[in-house]
C-alpha positions in Angstrom: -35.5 -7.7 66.1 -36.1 -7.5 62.3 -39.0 -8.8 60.9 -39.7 -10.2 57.6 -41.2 -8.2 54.9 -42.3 -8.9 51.2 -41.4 -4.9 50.4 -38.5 -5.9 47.6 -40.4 -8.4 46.0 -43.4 -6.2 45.8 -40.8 -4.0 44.4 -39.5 -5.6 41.5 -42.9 -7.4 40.8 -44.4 -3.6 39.3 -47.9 -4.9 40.5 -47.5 -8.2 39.0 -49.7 -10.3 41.7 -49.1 -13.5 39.4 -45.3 -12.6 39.8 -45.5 -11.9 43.6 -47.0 -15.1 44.6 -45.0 -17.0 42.1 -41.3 -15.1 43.8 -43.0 -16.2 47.2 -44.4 -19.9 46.3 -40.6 -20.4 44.9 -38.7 -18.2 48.3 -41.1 -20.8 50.8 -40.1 -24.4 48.7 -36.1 -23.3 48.8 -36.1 -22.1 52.4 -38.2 -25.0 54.3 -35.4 -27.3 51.8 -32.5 -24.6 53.0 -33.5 -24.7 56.6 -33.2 -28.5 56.7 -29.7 -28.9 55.1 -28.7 -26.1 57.6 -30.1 -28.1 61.0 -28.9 -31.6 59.3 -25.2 -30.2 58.3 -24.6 -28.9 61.9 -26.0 -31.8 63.8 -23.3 -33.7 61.5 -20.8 -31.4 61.9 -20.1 -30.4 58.3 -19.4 -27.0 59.0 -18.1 -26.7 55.2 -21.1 -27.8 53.9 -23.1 -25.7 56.0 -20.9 -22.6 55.6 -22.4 -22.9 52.1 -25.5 -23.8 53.3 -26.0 -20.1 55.2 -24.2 -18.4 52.0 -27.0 -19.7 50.1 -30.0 -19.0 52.4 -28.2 -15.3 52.5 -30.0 -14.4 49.5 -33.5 -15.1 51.1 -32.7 -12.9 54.0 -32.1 -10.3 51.9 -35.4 -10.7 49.8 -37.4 -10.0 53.0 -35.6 -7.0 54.0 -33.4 -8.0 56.6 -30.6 -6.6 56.4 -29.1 -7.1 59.7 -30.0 -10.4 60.1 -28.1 -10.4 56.8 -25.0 -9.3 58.3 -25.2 -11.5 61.1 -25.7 -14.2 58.5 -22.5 -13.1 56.9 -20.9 -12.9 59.8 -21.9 -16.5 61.3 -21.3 -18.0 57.8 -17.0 -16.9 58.2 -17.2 -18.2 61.3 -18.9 -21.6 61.0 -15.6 -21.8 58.4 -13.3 -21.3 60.8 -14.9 -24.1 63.4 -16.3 -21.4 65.1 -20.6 -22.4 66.2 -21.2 -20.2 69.0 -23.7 -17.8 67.0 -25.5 -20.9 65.4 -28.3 -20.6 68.0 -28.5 -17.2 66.9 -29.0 -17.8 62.8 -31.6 -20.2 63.7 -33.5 -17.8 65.5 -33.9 -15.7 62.7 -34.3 -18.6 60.2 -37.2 -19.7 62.1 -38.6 -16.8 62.6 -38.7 -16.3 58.4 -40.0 -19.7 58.0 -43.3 -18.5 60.5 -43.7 -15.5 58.2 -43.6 -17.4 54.8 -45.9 -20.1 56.3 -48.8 -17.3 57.2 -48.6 -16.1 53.7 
């Protein structure tokens, strides 16, 4: 499995330390709040909602270099759409497993 990474941020930051652990302070706050709504959206069966829920925590995915948990992302937020939960278990996995790595750093 993937793991998190901080490679893109580091990227864009040009050496910027103040910018890298002001990217990171913001990409921990939205994803603990992101996380939440996810869990709280399914247990209430708001599958709308929390289609847009996993569009939005997408973006975080992404910024840590995970690109297939990205596409699996993708991929559960069409289905979730459509009714469909099966590979719920699946996106929380990986969503936990992010919110271990941002809460070591």
């Amino acid at each position: 499995m993937e793991k998190p990474n901080l490679n893109y941020i580091q990227q864009i930051s040009g050496g910027d330390k103040d910018f890298e652990a002001s990217m990171l302070t913001i990409l921990k706050e939205e994803f603990i709040k992101e996380l939440s709504l996810i869990k709280k959206n399914f247990k209430k069966e708001d599958y709308i909602q929390l289609s847009f829920n996993i569009h939005k925590i997408k973006h975080k995915i992404s910024i840590l270099g995970m690109e297939k948990s990205f596409e699996l992302a993708s991929e559960i937020e069409q289905e979730i759409k459509n009714g469909n939960t099966e590979q719920y278990a699946n996106l929380i996995i990986i969503l936990e497993r992010i919110g271990v790595y941002l809460s070591d750093k």
